[in-house]
N, C-alpha and C positions, 0 to 999 in steps of 0.2 A: 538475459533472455531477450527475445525478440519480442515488439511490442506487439504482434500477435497472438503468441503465447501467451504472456502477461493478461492480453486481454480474457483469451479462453481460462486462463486460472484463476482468473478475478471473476469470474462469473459465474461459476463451480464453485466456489469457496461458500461453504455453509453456514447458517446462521447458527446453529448448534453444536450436540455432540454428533446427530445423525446423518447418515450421507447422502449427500443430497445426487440424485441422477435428473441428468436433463435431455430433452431430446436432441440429436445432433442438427434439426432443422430449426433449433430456437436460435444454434449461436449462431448461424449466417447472419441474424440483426447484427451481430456484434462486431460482426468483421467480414462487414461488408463488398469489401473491395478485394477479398480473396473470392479466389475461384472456387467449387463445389469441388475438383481434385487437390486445390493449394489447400483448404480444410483438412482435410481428409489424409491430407500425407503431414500434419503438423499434429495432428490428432496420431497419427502412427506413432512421430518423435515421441512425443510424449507418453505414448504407452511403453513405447521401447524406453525409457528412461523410469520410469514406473512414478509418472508421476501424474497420471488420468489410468481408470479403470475403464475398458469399452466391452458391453455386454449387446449383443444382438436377440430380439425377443421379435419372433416370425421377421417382417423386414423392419421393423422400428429399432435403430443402433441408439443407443445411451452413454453418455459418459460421468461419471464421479469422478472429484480431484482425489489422492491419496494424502497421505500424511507429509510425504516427500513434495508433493506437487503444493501442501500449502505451507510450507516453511521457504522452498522456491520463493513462494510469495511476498511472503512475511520478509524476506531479507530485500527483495527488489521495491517492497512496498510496506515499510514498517507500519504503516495505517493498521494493516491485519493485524501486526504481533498482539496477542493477549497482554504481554505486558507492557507496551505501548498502551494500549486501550486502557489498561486498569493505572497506567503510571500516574503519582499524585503530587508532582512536582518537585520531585527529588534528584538531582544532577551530579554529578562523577565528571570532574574536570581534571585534562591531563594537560599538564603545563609542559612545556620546553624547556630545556635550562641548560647544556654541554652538549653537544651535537656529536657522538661516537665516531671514531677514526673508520668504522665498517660503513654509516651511514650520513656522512657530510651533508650537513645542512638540511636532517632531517626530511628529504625526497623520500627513502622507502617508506617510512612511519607515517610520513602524510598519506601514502595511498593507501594505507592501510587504516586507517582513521576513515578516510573516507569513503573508502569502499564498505564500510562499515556502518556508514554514515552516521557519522560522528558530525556535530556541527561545531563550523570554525567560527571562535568569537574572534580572535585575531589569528596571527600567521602563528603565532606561537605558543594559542588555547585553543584546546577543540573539549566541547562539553559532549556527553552520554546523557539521555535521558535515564533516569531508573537505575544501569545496569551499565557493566562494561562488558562487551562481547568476552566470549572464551577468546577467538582469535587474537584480540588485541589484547590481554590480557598475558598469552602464549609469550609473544610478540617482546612486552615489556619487560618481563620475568627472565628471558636468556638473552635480549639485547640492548636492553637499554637500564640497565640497573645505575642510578649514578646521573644518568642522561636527564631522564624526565620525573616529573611531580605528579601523584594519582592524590586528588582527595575529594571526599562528596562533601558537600553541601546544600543545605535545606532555601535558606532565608537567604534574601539580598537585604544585608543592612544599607548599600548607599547602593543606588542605581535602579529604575524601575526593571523589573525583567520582560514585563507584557510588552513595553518601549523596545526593550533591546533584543531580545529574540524576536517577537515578531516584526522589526524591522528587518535581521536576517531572515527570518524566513517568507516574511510576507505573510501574516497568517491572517491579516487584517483582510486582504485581499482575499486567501484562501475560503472565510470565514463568509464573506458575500457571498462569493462563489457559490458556495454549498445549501447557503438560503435560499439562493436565486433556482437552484434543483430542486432543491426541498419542493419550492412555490409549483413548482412546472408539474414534478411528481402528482401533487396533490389536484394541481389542474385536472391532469390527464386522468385520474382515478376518479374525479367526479364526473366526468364527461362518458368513463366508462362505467357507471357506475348509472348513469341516467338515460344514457341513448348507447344503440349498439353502434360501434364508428366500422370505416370502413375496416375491415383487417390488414389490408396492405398500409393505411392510413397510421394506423394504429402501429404498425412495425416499423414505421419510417419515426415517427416522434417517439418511440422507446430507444430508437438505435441512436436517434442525435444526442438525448439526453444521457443514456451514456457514453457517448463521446464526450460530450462536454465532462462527465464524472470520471471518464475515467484519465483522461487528463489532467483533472485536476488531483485526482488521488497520486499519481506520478509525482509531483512536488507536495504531498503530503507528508512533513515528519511525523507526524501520529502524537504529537503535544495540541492540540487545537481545542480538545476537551475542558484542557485546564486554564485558560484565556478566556475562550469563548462558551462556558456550559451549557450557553443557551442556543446554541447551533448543531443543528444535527451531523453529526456526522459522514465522512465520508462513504466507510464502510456499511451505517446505517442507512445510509439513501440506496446503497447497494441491494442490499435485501429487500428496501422499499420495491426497489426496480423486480426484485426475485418474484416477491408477492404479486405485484400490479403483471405481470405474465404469466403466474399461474391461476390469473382470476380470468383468462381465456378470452 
């Protein structure tokens, strides 16, 4: 998806079961450097792919993501998946081992890992959190029988994991990151909270902060829970950001 899509479905994506509608003049914060027609005709795609609902009530237009529109998500930004979120540090490593006469040296199967996002502990381990996609899963089962090694495990009896995943993914970094919003978040909700700021004021420091977030959710595996439990979330600073807009 394009990263302004990604951004208008990160921003619709609901804290609940219920749908959340928003007005089409909130997400100009989000995506700033689009035009009020470049909006407007990406908000079309998307309904044309059914994955926003747009309802017009007198001249106020609204948008809701669909079920299509947050699983889009969820694959371009595993943070969202539920079972990302709820996963309790349990891994599905597919090892390498015969490279198939159809696929030499293992090229197709790595794009396919990794479009999947799958993370590589070396060129010839890529670990799943939780789960093995159905895709990859497809994948093994008719091409690679003989080829490659599927098996989960829980414990690392030798080697730190907090060490060696989050050196690949950087979560250490990730993990500030998301404090350092947290902090801003909580600024900006006491300040609203105490004095009225300006409104255009007010739209400029919600829109940088999520920039900052939602960048940093882009490099989000959606493990940062189980390392860091004491860091809020990506997706929870999301909703933070939902609430602190609709408190006007």
């Amino acid at each position: 998806m394009k990263e302004n899509t990604t951004r208008i479905l990160t921003w619709l994506y609901p804290q609940g079961n219920s749908p959340r509608w928003v007005n089409v003049d909130e997400l100009k914060m989000l995506v700033p450097n689009m035009t009020k027609a470049g909006l407007q005709s990406s908000l079309t795609f998307l309904q044309q792919r059914k994955r926003i609902l747009v309802e017009r009530v007198s001249s106020i237009q609204s948008v809701s993501i669909t079920t299509y529109g947050m699983k889009d998500l969820e694959q371009e930004i595993p943070a969202f998946s539920k079972l990302r979120r709820e996963w309790k540090g349990d891994w599905w490593a597919v090892v390498f081992l015969e490279a198939p006469k159809q696929d030499s040296n293992f090229r197709f199967l790595r794009r396919v890992l990794l479009g999947e996002r799958a993370l590589a502990l070396t060129r010839g381990v890529f670990l799943f959190p939780g789960y093995i996609p159905e895709k990859v899963s497809y994948e093994l089962h008719h091409s690679y029988e003989g080829a490659v090694m599927v098996a989960p495990f829980r414990k690392w009896t030798f080697g730190d994991d907090k060490q060696i995943i989050g050196s690949i993914l950087r979560i250490s970094d990730l993990a500030n990151t998301y404090s350092s919003i947290s902090k801003e978040i909580d600024r900006l909700l006491e300040k609203k909270t105490i004095e009225k700021r300006a409104v255009n004021q007010s739209k400029i420091d919600i829109s940088s902060i999520f920039d900052r977030l939602f960048t940093a959710l882009q490099n989000d595996f959606g493990v940062l829970h189980e390392y860091y439990p004491q860091v809020q979330s990506g997706v929870d600073l999301v909703y933070s950001l939902q609430n602190l807009v609709a408190m006007g």
